[in-house]
ZANU-961440 format. One line per field, with one value per residue: residue in three letters; x, y, z of N, C-alpha, C, CB in turn. Coordinates in pm, 1 decimal, decimal comma, always signed. Atoms other than C-alpha are relative to their C-alpha. Glycine has a CB too. Example, Ala and Ser with C-alpha at 12.3 -4.5 7.8 and 13.67 -1.06 7.14 Angstrom:
2
rest	ALA  SER
n.px	+89,0  -82,0
n.py	-119,0  -119,0
n.pz	+0,0  -6,0
ca.px	+1230,0  +1367,0
ca.py	-450,0  -106,0
ca.pz	+780,0  +714,0
c.px	+90,0  -77,0
c.py	+120,0  +109,0
c.pz	+0,0  +73,0
cb.px	-99,2  +41,4
cb.py	+2,7  +46,2
cb.pz	+124,6  -141,5
END
This chain:
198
rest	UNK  UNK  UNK  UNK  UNK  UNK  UNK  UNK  UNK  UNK  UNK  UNK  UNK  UNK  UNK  UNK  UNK  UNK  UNK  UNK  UNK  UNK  UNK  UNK  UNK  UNK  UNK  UNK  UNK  UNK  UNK  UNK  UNK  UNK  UNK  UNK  UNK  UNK  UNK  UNK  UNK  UNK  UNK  UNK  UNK  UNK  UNK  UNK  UNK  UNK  UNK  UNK  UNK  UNK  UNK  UNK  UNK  UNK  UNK  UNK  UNK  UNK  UNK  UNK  UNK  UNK  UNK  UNK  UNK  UNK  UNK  UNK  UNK  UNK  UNK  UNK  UNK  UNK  UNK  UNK  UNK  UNK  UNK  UNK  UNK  UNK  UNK  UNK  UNK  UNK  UNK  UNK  UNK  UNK  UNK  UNK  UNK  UNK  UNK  UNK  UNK  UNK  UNK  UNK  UNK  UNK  UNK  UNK  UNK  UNK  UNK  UNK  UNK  UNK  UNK  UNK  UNK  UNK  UNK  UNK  UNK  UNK  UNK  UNK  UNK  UNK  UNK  UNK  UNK  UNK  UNK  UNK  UNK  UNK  UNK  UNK  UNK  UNK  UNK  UNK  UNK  UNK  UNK  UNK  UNK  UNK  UNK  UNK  UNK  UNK  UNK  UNK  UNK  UNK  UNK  UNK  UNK  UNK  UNK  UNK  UNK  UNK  UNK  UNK  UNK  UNK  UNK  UNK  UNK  UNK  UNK  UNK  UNK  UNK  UNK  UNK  UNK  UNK  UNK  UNK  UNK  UNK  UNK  UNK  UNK  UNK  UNK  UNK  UNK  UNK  UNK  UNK  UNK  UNK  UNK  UNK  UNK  UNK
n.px	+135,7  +87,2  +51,0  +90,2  +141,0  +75,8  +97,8  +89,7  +168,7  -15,1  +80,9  +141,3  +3,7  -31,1  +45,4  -126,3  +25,0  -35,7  -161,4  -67,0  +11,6  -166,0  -155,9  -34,1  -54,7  +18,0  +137,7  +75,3  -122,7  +42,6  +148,5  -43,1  -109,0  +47,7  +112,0  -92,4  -95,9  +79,3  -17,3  -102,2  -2,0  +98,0  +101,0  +149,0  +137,2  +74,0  +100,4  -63,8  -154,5  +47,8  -20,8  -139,8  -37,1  +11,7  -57,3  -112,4  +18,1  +60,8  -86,3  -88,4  +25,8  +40,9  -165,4  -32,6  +56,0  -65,9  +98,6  +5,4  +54,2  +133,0  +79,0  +197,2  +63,4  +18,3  -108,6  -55,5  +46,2  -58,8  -1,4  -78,1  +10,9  -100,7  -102,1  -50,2  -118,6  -15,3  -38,0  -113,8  -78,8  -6,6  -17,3  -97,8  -112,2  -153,8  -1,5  +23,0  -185,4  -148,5  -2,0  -101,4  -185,8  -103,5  +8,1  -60,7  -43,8  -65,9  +65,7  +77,7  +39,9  +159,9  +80,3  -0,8  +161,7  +120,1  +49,6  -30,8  +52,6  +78,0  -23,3  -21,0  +132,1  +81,9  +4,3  +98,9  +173,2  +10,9  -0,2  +109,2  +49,8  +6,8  +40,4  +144,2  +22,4  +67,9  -64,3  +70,5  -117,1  -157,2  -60,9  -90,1  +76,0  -28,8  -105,5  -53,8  +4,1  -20,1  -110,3  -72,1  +45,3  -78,5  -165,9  -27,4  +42,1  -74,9  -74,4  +39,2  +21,6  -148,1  -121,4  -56,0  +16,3  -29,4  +147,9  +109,3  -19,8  +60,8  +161,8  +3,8  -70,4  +77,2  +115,2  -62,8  -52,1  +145,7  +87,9  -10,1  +109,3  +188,3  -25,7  -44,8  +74,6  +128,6  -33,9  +12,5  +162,6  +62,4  -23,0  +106,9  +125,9  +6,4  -19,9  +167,0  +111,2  -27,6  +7,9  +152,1  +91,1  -44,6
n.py	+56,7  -46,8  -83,0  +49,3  +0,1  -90,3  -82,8  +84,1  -20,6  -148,2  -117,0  +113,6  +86,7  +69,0  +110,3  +95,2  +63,4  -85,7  -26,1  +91,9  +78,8  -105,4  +23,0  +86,4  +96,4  -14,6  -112,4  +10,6  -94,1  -111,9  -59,3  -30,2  -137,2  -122,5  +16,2  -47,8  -122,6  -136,2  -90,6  -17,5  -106,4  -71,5  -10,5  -14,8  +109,1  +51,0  +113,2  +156,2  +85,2  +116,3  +118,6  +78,9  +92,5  +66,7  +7,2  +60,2  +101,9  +171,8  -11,0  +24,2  +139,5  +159,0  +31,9  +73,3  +184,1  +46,1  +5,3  -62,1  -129,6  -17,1  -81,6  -1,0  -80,2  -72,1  -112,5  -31,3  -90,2  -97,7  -117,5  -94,1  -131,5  -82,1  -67,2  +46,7  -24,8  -88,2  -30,0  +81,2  -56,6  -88,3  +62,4  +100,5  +12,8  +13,2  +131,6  +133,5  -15,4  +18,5  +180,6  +73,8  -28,2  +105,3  +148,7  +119,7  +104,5  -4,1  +62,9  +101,5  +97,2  -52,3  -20,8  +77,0  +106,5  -77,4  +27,7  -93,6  -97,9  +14,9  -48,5  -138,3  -24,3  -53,1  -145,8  -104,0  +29,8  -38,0  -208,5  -48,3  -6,6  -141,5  -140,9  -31,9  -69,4  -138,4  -83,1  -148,5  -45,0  +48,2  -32,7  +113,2  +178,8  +45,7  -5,3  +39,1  +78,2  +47,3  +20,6  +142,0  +18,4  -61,3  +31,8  +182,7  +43,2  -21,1  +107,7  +99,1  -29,8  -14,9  +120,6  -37,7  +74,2  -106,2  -82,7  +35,0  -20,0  -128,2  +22,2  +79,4  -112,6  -130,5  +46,1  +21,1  -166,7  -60,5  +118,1  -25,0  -110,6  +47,8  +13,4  -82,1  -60,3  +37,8  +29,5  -132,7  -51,7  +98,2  -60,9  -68,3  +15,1  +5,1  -73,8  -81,7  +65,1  -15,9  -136,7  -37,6  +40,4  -69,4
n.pz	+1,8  -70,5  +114,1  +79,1  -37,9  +1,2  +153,4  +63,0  -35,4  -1,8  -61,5  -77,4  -105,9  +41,8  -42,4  -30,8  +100,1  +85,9  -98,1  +6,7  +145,1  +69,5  -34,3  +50,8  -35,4  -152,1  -36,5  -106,7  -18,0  +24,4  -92,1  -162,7  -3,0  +55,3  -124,0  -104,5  +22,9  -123,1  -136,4  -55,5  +31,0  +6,5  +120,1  -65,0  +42,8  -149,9  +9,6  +95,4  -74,1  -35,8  +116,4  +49,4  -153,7  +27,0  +149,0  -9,1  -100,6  +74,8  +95,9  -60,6  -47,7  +77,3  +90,9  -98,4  +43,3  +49,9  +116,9  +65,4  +5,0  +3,1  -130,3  +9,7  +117,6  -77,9  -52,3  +119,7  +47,7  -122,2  +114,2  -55,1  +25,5  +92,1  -28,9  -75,9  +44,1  -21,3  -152,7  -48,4  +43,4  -81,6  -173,2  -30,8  +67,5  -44,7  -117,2  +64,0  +28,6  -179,0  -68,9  +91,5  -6,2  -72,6  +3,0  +95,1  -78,0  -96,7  -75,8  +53,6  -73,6  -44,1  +102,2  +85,7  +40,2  +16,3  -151,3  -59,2  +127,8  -104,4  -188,4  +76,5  -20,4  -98,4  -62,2  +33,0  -10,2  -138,4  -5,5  +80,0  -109,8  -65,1  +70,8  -64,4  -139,4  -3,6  -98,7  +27,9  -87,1  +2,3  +152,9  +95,6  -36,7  +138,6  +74,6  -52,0  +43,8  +121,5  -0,2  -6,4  +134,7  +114,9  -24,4  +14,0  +139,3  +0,4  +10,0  +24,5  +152,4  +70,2  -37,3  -109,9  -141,6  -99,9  +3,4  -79,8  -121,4  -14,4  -18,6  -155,5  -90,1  +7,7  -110,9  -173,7  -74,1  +38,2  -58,3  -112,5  +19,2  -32,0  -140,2  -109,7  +26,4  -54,3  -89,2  -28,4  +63,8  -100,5  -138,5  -19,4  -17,5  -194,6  -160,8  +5,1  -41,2  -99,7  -60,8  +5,1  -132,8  -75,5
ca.px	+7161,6  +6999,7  +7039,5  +6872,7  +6602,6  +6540,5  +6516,4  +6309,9  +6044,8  +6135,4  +5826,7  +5516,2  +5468,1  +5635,4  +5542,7  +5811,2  +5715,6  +5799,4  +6181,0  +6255,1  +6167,1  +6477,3  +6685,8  +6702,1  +6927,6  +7008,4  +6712,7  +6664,5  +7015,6  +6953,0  +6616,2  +6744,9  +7029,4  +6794,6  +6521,6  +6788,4  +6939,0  +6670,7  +6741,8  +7098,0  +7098,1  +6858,6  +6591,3  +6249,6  +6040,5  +5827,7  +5643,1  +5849,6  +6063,3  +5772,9  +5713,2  +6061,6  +6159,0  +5939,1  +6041,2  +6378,1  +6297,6  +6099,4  +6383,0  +6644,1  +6485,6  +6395,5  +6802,9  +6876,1  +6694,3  +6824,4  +6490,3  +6464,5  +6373,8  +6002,9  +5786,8  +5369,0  +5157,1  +5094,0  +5426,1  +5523,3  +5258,3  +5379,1  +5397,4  +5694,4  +5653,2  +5725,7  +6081,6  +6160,2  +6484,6  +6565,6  +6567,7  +6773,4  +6998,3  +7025,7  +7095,3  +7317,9  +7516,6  +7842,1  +7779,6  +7737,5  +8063,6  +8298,1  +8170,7  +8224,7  +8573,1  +8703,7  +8500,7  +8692,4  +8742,9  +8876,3  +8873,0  +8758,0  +8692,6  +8425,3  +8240,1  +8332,3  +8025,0  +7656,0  +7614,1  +7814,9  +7678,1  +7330,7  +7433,6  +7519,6  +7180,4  +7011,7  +7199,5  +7035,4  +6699,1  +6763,5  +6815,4  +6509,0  +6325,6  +6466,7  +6371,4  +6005,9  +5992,4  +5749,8  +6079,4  +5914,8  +6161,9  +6492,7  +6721,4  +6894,3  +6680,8  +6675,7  +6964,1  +7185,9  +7029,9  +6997,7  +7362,4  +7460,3  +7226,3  +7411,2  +7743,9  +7639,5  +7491,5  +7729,0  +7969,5  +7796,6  +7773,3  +8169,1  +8271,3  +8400,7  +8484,3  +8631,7  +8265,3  +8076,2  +8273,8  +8233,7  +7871,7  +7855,4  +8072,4  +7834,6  +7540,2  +7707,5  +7761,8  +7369,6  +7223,1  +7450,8  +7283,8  +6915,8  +7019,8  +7156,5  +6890,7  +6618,6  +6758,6  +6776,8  +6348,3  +6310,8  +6481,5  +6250,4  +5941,8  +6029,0  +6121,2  +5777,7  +5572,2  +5775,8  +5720,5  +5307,8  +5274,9  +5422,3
ca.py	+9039,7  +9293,4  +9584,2  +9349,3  +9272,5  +9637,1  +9748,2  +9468,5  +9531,0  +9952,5  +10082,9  +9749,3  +9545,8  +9206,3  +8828,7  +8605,5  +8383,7  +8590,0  +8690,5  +8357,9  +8232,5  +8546,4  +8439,3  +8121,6  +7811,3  +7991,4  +8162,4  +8034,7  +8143,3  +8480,1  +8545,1  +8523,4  +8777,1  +8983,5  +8923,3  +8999,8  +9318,6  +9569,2  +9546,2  +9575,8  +9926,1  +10249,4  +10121,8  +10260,1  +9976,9  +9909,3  +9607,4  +9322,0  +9202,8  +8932,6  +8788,0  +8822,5  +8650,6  +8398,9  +8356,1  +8284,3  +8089,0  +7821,7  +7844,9  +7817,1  +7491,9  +7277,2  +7300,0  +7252,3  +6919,9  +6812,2  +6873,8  +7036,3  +7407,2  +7482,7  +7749,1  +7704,4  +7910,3  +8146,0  +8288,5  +8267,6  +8538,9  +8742,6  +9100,9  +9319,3  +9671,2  +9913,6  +10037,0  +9765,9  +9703,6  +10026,8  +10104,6  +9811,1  +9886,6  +10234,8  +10090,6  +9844,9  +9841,5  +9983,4  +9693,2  +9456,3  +9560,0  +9577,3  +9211,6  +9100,7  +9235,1  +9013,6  +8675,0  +8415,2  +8042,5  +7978,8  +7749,9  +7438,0  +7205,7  +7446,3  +7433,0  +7103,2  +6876,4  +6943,1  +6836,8  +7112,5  +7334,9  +7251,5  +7316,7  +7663,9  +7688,6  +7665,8  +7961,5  +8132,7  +7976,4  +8103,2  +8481,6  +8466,6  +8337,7  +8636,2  +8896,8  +8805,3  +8838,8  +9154,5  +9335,7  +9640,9  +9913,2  +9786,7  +9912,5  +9671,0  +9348,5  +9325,1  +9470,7  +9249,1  +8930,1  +8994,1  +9067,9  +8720,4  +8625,8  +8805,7  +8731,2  +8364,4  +8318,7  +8476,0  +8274,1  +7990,7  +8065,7  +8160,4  +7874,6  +8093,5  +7951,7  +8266,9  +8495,1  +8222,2  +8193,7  +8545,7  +8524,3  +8304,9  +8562,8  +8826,2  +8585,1  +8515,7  +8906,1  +8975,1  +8679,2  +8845,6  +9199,0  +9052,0  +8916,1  +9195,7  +9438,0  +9208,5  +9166,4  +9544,8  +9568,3  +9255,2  +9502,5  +9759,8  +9632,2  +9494,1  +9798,8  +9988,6  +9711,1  +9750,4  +10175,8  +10110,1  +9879,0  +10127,6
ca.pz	+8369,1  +8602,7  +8329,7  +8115,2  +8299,3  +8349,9  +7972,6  +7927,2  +8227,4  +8221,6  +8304,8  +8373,5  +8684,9  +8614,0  +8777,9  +8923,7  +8691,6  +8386,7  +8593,9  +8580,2  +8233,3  +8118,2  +8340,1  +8222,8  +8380,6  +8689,8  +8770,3  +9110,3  +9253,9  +9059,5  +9192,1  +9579,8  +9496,6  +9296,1  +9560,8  +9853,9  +9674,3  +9812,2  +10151,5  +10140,1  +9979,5  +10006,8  +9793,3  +9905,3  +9842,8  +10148,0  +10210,7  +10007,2  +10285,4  +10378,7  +10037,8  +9918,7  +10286,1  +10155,9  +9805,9  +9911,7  +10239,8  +9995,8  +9708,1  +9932,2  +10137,1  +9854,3  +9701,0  +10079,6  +10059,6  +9786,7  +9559,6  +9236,3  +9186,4  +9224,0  +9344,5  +9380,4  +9148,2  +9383,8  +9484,4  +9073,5  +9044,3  +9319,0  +9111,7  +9128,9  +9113,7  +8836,6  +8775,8  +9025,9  +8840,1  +8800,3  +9161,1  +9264,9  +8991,9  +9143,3  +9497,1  +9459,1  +9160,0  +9330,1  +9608,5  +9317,4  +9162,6  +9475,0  +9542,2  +9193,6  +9135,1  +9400,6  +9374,4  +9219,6  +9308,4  +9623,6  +9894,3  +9704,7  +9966,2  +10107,1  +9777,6  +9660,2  +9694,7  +9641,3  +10026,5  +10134,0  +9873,7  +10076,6  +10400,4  +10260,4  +10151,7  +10427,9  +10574,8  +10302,7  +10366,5  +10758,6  +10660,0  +10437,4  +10727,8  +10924,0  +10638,8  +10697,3  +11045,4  +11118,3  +11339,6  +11315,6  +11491,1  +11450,7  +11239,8  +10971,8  +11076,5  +10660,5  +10573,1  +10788,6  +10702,6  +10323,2  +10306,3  +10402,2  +10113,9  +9853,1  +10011,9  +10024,6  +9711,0  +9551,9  +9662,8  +9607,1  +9216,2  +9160,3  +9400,4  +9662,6  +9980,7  +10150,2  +10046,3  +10179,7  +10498,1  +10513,2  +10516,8  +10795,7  +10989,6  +10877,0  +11038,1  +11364,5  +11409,4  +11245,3  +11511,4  +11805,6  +11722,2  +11699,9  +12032,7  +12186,8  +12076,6  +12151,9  +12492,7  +12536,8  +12409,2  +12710,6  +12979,6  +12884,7  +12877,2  +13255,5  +13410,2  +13228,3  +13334,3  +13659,4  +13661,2  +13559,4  +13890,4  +14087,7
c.px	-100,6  -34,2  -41,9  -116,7  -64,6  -0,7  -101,6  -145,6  +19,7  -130,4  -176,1  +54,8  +33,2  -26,5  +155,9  +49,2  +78,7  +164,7  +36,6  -11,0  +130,4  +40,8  +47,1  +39,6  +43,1  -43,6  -2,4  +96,9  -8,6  -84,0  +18,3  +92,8  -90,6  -160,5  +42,6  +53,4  -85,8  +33,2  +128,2  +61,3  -131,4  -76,2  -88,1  -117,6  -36,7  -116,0  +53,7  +78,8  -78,9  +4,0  +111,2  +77,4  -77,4  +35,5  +142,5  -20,7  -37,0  +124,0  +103,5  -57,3  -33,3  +161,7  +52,9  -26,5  +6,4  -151,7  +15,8  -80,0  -104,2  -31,1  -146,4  -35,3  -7,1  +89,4  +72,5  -89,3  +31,5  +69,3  +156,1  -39,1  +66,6  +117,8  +82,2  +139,1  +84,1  +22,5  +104,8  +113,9  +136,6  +107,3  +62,9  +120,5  +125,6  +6,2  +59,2  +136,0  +61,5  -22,9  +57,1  +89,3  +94,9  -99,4  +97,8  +1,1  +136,3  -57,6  -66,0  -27,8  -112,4  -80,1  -17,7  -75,1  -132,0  -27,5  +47,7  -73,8  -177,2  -21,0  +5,5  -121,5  -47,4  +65,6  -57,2  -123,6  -38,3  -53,7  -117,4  -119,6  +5,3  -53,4  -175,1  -27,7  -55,9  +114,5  -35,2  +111,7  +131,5  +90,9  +102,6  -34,5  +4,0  +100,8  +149,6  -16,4  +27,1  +141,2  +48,4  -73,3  +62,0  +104,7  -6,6  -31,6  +82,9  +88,7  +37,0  +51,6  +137,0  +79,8  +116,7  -12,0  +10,9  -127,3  -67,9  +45,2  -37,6  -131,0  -79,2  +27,1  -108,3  -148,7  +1,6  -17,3  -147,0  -100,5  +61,3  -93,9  -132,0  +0,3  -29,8  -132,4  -143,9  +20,3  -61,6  -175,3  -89,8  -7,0  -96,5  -101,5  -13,1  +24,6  -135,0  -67,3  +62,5  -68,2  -192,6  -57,5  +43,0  +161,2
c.py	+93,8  +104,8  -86,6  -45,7  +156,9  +90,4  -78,4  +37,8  +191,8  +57,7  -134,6  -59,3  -155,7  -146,3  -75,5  -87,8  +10,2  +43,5  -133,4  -88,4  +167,8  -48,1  -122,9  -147,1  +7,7  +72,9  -31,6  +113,0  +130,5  +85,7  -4,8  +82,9  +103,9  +70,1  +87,2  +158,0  +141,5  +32,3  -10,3  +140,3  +87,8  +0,3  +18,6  -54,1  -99,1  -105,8  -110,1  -94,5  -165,6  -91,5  -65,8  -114,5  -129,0  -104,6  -51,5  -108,3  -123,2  -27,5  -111,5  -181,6  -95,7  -10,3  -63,9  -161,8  -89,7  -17,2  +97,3  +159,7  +10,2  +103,6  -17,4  +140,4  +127,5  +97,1  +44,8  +108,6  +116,1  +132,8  +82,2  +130,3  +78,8  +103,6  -58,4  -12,9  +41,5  +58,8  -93,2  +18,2  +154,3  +29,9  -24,2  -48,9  +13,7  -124,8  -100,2  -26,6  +8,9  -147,0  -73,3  -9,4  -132,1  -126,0  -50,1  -130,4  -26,4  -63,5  -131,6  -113,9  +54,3  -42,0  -158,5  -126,7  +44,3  -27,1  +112,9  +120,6  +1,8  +38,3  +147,1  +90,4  +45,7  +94,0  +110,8  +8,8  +85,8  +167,1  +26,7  -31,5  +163,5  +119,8  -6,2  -5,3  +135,2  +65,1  +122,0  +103,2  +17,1  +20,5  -105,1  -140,7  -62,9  +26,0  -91,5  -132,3  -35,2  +8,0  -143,0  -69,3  +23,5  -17,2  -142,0  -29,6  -6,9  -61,3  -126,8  -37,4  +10,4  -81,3  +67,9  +8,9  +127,1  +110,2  -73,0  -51,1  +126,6  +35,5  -71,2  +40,3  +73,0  -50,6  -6,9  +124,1  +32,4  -66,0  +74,8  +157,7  -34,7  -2,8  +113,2  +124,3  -53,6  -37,0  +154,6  +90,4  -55,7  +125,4  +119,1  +20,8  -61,2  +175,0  +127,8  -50,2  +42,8  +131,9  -21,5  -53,4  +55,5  -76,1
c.pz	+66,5  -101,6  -101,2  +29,8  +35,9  -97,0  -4,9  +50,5  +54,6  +83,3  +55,1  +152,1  -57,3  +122,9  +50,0  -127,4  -119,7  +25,0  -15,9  -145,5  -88,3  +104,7  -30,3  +129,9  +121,2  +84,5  +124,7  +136,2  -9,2  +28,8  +119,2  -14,0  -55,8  +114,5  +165,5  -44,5  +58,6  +73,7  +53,9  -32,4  -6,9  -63,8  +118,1  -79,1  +113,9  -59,4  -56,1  +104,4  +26,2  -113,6  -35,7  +123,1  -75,1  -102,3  +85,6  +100,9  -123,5  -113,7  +70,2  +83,7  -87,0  -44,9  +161,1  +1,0  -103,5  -158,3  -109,6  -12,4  -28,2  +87,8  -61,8  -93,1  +60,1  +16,0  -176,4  -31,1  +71,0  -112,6  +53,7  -14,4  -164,6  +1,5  +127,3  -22,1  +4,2  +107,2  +93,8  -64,1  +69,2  +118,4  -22,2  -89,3  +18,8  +88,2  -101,5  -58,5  +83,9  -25,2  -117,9  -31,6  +96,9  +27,7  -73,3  +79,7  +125,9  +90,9  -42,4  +90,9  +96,1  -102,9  -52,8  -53,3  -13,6  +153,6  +69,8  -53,2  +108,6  +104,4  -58,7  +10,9  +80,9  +41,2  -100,9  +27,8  +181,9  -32,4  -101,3  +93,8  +100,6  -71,4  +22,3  +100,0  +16,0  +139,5  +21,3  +130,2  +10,7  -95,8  -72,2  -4,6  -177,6  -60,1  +7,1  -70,6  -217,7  -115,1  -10,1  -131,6  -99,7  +17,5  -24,8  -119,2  -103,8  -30,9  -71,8  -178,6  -41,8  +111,8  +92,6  +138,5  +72,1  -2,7  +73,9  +154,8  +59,3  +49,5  +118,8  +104,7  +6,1  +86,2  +154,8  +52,2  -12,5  +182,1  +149,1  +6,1  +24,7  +168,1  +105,5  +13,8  +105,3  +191,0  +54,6  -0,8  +161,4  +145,0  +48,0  +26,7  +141,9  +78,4  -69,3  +66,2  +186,5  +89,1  -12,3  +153,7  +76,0  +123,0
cb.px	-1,6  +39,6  +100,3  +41,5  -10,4  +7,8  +72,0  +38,6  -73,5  +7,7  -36,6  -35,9  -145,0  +117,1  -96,6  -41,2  -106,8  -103,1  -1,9  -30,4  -259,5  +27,3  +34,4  +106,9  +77,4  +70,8  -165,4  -16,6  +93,0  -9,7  -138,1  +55,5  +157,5  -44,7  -7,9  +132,2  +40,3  -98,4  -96,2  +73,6  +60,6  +12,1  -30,0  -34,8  +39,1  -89,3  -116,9  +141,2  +71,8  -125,5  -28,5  +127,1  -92,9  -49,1  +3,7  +104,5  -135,9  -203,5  +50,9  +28,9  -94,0  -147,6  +129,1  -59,6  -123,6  +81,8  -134,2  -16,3  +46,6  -69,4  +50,5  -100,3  -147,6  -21,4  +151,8  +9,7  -112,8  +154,7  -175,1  +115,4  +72,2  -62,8  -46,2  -58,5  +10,7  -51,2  -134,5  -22,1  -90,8  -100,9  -56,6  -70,7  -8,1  +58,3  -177,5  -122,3  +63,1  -59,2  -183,2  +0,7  +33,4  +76,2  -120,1  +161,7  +15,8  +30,8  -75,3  +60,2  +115,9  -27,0  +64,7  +80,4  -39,3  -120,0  +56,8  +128,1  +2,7  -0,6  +188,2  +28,5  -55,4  -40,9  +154,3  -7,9  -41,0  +164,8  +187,6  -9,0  +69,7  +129,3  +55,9  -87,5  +121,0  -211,6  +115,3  -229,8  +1,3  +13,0  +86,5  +145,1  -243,8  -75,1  +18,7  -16,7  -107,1  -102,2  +35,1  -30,8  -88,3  -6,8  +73,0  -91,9  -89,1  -1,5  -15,4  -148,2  -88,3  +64,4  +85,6  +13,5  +121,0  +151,3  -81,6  -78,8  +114,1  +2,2  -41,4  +68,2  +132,9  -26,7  -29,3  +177,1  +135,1  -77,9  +44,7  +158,9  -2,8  -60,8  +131,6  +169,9  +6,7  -53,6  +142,2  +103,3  -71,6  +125,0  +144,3  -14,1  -58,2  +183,8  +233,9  -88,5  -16,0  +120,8  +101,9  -87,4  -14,1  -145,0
cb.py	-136,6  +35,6  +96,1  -72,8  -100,0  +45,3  +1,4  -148,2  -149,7  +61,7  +176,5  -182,5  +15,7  +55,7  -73,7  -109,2  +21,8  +112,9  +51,1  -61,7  -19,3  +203,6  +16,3  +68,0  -29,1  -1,2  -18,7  -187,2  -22,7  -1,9  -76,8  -119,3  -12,2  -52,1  -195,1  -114,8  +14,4  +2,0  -39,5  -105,0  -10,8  +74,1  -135,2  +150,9  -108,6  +155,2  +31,2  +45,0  +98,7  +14,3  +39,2  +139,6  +70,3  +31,1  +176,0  +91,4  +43,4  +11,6  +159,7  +147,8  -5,3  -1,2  +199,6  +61,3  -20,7  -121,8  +18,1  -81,3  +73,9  -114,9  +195,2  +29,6  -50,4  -53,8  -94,1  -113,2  -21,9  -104,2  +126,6  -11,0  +52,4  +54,8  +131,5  -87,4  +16,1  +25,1  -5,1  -130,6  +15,2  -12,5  -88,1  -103,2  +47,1  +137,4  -62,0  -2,8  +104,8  +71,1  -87,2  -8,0  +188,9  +67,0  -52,2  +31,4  -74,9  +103,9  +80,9  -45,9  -58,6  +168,8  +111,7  -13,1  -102,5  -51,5  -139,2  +3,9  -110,6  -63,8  -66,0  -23,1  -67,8  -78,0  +46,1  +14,4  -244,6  -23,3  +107,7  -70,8  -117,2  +38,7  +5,7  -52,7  +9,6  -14,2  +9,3  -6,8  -43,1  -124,8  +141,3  -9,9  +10,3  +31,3  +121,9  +32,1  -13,2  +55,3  +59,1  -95,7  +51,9  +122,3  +35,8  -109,5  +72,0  +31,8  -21,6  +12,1  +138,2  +181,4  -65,0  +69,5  -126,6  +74,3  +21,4  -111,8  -23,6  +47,3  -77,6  -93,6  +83,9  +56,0  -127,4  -42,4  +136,8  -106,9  -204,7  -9,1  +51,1  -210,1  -28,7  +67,7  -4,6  -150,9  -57,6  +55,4  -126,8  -172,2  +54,5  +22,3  -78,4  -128,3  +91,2  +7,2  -196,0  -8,3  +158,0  -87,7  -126,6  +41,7
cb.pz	+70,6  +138,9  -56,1  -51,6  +131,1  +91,3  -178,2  +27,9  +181,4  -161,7  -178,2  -123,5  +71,0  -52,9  -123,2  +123,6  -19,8  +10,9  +195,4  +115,3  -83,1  -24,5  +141,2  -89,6  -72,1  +44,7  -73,6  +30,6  -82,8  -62,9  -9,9  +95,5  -106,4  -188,4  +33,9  +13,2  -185,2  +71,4  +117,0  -28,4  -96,3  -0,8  -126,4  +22,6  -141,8  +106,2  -74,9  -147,1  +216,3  +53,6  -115,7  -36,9  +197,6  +19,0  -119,7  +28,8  +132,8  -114,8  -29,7  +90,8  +87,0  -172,0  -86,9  +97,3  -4,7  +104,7  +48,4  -54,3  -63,1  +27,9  +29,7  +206,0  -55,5  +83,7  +144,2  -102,7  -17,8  +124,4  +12,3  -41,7  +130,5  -57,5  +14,5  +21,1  -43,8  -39,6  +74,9  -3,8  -87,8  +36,3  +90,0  +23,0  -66,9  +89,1  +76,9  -114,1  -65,7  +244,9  +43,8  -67,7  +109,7  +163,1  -49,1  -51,9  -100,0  +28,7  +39,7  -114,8  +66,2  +17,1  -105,7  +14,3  +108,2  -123,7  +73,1  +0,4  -231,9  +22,1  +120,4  -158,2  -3,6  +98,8  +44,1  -103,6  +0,6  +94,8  -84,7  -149,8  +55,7  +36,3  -197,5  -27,1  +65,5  +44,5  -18,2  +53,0  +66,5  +6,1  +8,9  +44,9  +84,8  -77,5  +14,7  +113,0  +79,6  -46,7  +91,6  +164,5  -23,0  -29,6  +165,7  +95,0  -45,5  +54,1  +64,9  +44,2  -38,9  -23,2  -158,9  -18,0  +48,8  -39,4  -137,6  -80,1  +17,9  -103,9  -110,5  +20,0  -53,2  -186,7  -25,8  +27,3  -103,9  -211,7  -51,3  +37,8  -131,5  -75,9  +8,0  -40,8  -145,8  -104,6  +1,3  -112,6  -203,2  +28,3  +2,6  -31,0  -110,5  +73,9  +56,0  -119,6  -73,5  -19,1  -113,3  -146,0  +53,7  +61,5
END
């Protein structure tokens, strides 16, 4: 589906909107993995982490809540770039293959209601929260979170319990990093403020 969305939009700027009327039935799903796949490989496409953070944050919380797939007019016009495709393609295609090779069903009592399926969710809706966060500095603040995205989603979609445990792992370890980091930014800015008052 991704090399088909990038003969299709090859060389224009393309709308959300438009991305989700080809992808069809599980466009919403598709659009948070295709949304997430940037910042888990060397694509140099600066500036998306807030929207797409958003884009998934709202996606992701209405399936959490148990509402039907919608996004406001607004974020359906939200433009992609040209050769966006193409560059994620690029990026992430070996990722995309490793991961697919070994999904399969597994674990069915993780997966096996839409309530759990939900809960799920929201850990995607969390790490799309974290991708728009302005971390400015820090290395992997998007690549960390939009991992668990693509691992959870993923999952989600081929009904694999052990990916989306995984993913949960991969948050725990992302959330102790933020931590530890941001701990390490706190100590600093005390013992400057400490060295400016003499």
């Amino acid at each position: 589906q991704l090399h088909a969305l990038a003969l299709r939009f090859a060389e224009q700027k393309v709308t959300l909107h438009e991305v989700m009327d080809v992808l069809g039935a599980r466009a919403s799903a598709l659009l948070i993995i295709i949304l997430a796949l940037p910042f888990c490989a060397p694509v140099s496409i600066p500036g998306l982490s807030v929207p797409f953070g958003i884009v998934i944050l709202f996606i992701a919380a209405r399936f959490a809540l148990g509402l039907p797939p919608w996004l406001p007019r607004r974020l359906l016009a939200t433009r992609l770039p040209p050769r966006f495709f193409h560059a994620v393609l690029e990026g992430a295609s070996k990722f995309i293959g490793w991961i697919e090779r070994r999904l399969k069903p597994r674990w069915p009592w993780w997966t096996a209601t839409p309530a759990r399926l939900r809960v799920h969710t929201a850990m995607v809706g969390f790490c799309g929260f974290l991708l728009l966060l302005p971390l400015v500095g820090m290395p992997f603040t998007n690549t960390l979170p939009a991992l668990v995205i693509v691992i959870g989603m993923l999952g989600m979609m081929e009904r694999d319990g052990i990916a989306i445990a995984g993913a949960y792992g991969l948050l725990v370890a992302t959330m102790c990093y933020l931590g530890f980091f941001a701990g390490v930014m706190i100590e600093l800015f005390k013992r400057g403020h400490h060295w400016l008052m003499g």
